[in-house]
N, C-alpha and C positions, 0 to 999 in steps of 0.2 A: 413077580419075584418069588420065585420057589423060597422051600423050606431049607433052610441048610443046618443043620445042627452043632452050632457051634459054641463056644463054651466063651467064648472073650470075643467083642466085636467094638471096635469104633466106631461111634453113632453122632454124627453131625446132624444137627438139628438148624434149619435156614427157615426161620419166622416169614412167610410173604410179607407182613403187614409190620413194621415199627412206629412207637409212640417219640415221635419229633425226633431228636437227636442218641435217645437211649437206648438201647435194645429190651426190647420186650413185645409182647404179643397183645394184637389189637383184638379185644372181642368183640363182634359183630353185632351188636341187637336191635331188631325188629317189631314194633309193639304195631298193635291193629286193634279199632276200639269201633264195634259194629252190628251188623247183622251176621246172624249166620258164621261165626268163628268155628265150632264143631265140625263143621267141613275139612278143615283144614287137618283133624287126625287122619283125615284119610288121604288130604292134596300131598301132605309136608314127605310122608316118606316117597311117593312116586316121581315128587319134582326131586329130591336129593340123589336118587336112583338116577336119574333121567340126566341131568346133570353132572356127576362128579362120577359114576359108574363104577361104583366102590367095588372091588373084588372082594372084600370082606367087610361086612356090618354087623356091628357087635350093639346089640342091645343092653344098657346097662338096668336102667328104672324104669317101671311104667307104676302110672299111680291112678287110679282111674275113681273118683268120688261123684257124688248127686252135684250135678253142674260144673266138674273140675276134670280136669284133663291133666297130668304132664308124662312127658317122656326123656328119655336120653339114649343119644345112638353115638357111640364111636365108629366114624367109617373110615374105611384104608383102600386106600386105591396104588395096585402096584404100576411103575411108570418105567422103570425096568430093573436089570438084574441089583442096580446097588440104591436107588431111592425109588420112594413110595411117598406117597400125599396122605396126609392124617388133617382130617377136622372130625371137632364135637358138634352135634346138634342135641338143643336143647328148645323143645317147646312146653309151654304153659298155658293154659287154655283156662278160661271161666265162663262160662255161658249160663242166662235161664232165660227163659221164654223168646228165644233165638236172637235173643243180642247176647253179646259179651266183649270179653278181651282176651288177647293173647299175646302172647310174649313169647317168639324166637330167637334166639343167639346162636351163634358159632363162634365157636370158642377154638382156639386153636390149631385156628388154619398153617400148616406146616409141613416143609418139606424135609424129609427123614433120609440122609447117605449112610448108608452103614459097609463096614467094610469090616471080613470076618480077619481076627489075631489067632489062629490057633498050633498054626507051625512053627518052630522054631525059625524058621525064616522068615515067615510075617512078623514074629517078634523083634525082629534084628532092625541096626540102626540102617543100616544099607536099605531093607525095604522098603524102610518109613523115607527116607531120601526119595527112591524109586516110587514109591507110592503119592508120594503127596508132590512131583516134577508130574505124574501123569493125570493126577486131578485138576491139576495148576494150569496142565498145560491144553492137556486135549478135553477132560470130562465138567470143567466148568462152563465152558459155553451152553453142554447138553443142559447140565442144572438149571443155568440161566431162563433157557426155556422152560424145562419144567416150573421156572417159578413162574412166568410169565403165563403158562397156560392154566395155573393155580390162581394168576389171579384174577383173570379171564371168566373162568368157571365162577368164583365169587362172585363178578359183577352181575353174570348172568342171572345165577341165581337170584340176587338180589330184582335184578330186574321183572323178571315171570313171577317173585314171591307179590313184587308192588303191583305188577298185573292183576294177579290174582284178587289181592287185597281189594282195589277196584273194583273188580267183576261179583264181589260178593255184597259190597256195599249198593253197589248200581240193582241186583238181583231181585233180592228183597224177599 
């Protein structure tokens, strides 16, 4: 998704994950209580990369103390011209004398359509009419995918992280 520079944009926001009947956004979290946790500042960002293949990763906190670890990354992965994939990762690490625990989340696994308002005729009721018969009609099925291969990328994730988890407990 290029840059467009625009001043007013419609932004649908499509949660992959809902709590029961409500809408709201499920957050992910991953606790691991072991050997060897420390490793994982270095596995967490190469599986997230390897994975989700973020076009953009915005680091926000890294906080680094004697035994403590955490971080936070905002990543955005473009899927094409009108939505883009957003999750937060969040890790917390505590290690001494190579045991510890950590705690992974993903926060905010979501699918972003935005569609830019800047003309006068994007502002018009005719376009909103035109505009939302062609997301209705032909650019929902695309989303649908998009959300299905968002939620795909989760599981995997999730999966190679409990691999992991394993292979460092087994290690020693």
């Amino acid at each position: 998704m290029g840059y467009y520079p625009a001043g007013n944009r419609l932004v649908i926001w499509n949660e992959l994950y809902k709590r029961g009947g409500k809408a709201g956004l499920k957050n992910l979290e991953y606790s691991y209580e072991g050997k060897n946790p420390e490793k994982l500042i270095a596995f967490l960002p190469k599986l997230v990369k390897f994975i989700f293949g973020p076009t953009t990763w915005q680091q926000k906190e890294v906080k680094v103390t004697e035994g403590g670890y955490s971080a936070t990354w905002y990543l955005f992965r473009d899927l094409d011209g009108f939505t883009y994939f957003r999750v937060d990762v969040d890790l917390k690490i505590k290690y001494k004398d190579g045991k510890g625990s950590a705690k992974i989340k993903l926060g905010e696994p979501v699918m972003i359509t935005e569609y830019t308002v800047d003309s006068v005729w994007q502002k018009s009721f005719f376009y909103e009419i035109f505009r939302m018969f062609w997301h209705n009609t032909f650019y929902d099925k695309k989303l649908r995918a998009h959300m299905d291969w968002g939620r795909k990328q989760v599981s995997c994730f999730e999966e190679k992280l409990f691999a992991y988890f394993d292979e460092l407990n087994s290690k020693g």
